[in-house]
C-alpha positions, 0 to 999 in steps of 0.5 A: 500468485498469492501462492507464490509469496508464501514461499520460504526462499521468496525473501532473499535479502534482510533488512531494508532491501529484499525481493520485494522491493527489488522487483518493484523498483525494478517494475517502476524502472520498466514502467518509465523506459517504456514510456520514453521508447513510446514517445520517441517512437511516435516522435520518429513514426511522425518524423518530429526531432525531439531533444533526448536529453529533454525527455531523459530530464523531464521524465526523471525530473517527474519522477523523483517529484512524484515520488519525493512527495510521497516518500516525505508523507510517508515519512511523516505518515506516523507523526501525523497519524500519532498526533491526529488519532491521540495514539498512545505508544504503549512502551511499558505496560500498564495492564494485561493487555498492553503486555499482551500486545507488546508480547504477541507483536514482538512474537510475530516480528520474530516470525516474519524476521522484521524488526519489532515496531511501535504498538500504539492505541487509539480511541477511535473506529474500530479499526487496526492499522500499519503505518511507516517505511519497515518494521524498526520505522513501523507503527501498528495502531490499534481501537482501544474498542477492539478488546471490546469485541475481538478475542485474544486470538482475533487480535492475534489474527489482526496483528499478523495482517499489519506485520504482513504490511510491515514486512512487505513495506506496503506503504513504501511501494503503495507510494512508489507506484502512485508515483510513478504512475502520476509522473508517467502520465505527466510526462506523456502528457506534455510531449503530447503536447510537444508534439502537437504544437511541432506538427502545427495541431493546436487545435488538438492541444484542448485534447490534453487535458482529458487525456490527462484526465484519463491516465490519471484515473488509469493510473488512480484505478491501478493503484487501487489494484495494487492495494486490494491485491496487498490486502490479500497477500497480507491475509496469506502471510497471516496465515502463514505466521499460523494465525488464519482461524483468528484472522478469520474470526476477526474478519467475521466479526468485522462483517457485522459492525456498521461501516460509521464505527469502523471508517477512519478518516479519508488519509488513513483509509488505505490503511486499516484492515478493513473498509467496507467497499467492493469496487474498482475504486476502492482500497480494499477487497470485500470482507466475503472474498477475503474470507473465502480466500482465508477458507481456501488457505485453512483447507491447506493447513 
């Protein structure tokens, strides 16, 4: 699978619409039909009449709140992360390494066929950053502590990994899934306690809410998936884009700074490129993995 992103004739489409976006709107639209089917299936299974037109209403009415909600943060996500980090958006260049920023991030978007985001610094965790909806609406944010630590190279690695984010517009379909995953458990949950109530079980309604409970940390586990997958789709296209030895290095060193100079804050934590956590609930793989996974792809190079 990771493989199969790196393919050239996997981007059909430019601009705002391409493949990827396609089949994750195409999975959440599966996701929800199937949903709908099970419930009228169970309706019909235990003889209930349920109204369609309700369930088509509750269902989509769901699903655009949830998703409406997570699309408007989104599109405040880098106002909010440039007001809250003080992050400076390097427009002109003051010194060499503002210009080199600009210069290896303008390169790499060449590359990976996006538009050219917003450069920004920050004096904060050493931690690097992507944020907004694609590249032209893009922010990618760096520590100033960084140049402390990395070579020209490493940040060369670290910049590829957040175009990668650009390119795919991670943040978009992060949003999308949790959406549509929280409005699929809402859903499934209120028919259930239709039904319920049409089959005279109120005992059962006290059932629901851990039930709900439940799907929620379902759905909370799967988002969770889907973010360390991203990481490591976004490690592949770094070393796509020839910067796998750099990324490597960065990583490397990475795996040496304590967590508490390196954690940004809870809201932005899915964001950086790395979070120090190795479980199901967290939002990105461990630094060793990821690693073995970038030795594999340099062996193929």
């Amino acid at each position: 699978m990771l493989l199969w992103f790196n393919n050239p004739s996997y981007n059909v489409f430019v601009g705002v619409f391409n493949m990827n976006f396609f089949f994750f709107l195409l999975f959440n639209t599966a996701l929800a039909a199937s949903v709908g089917l099970s419930i009228l299936c169970l309706a019909n299974f235990l003889k209930i009449e349920l109204d369609f037109q309700y369930l088509i209403f509750l269902l989509l009415g769901s699903l655009l709140f949830s998703t409406s909600v997570g699309l408007i943060n989104l599109l405040f996500s880098k106002k909010w992360a440039i007001k809250n980090f003080g992050i400076r958006i390097v427009e002109k260049p003051t010194n060499e390494v503002e210009l080199f920023l600009l210069k290896k991030v303008e390169e790499l978007s060449q590359k990976a066929g996006i538009k050219t985001p917003k450069v920004g610094v920050y004096e904060g965790p050493i931690n690097a950053f992507a944020t907004g909806l694609s590249g032209k609406r893009g922010l990618i944010a760096l520590s100033v502590y960084l140049f402390d630590i990395m070579t020209p190279g490493e940040i060369e690695g670290i910049l590829a990994h957040e175009i990668a984010h650009l390119k795919f517009r991670d943040n978009l379909t992060a949003t999308l899934l949790w959406g549509t995953l929280n409005a699929l458990s809402f859903t499934f949950t209120r028919f259930l306690a239709l039904i319920f109530l049409l089959r005279d079980k109120e005992f059962l309604v006290f059932l629901l809410r851990p039930i709900e409970w439940l799907l929620q940390s379902v759905a909370f586990l799967v988002a969770m998936f889907y973010s360390r997958w991203r990481e490591y789709r976004a490690d592949a296209y770094a070393a796509k884009l020839g910067k796998a030895y750099e990324l490597y290095g960065a990583l490397k060193k990475f795996q040496t700074i304590e967590r508490e100079y390196t954690s940004l804050p809870r809201g932005m934590r899915a964001f950086g490129i790395v979070g120090f956590f190795g479980n199901l609930f967290s939002t990105h793989p461990p630094l060793d993995k990821r690693l073995k996974r970038i030795e594999r792809l340099m062996g193929r190079l």
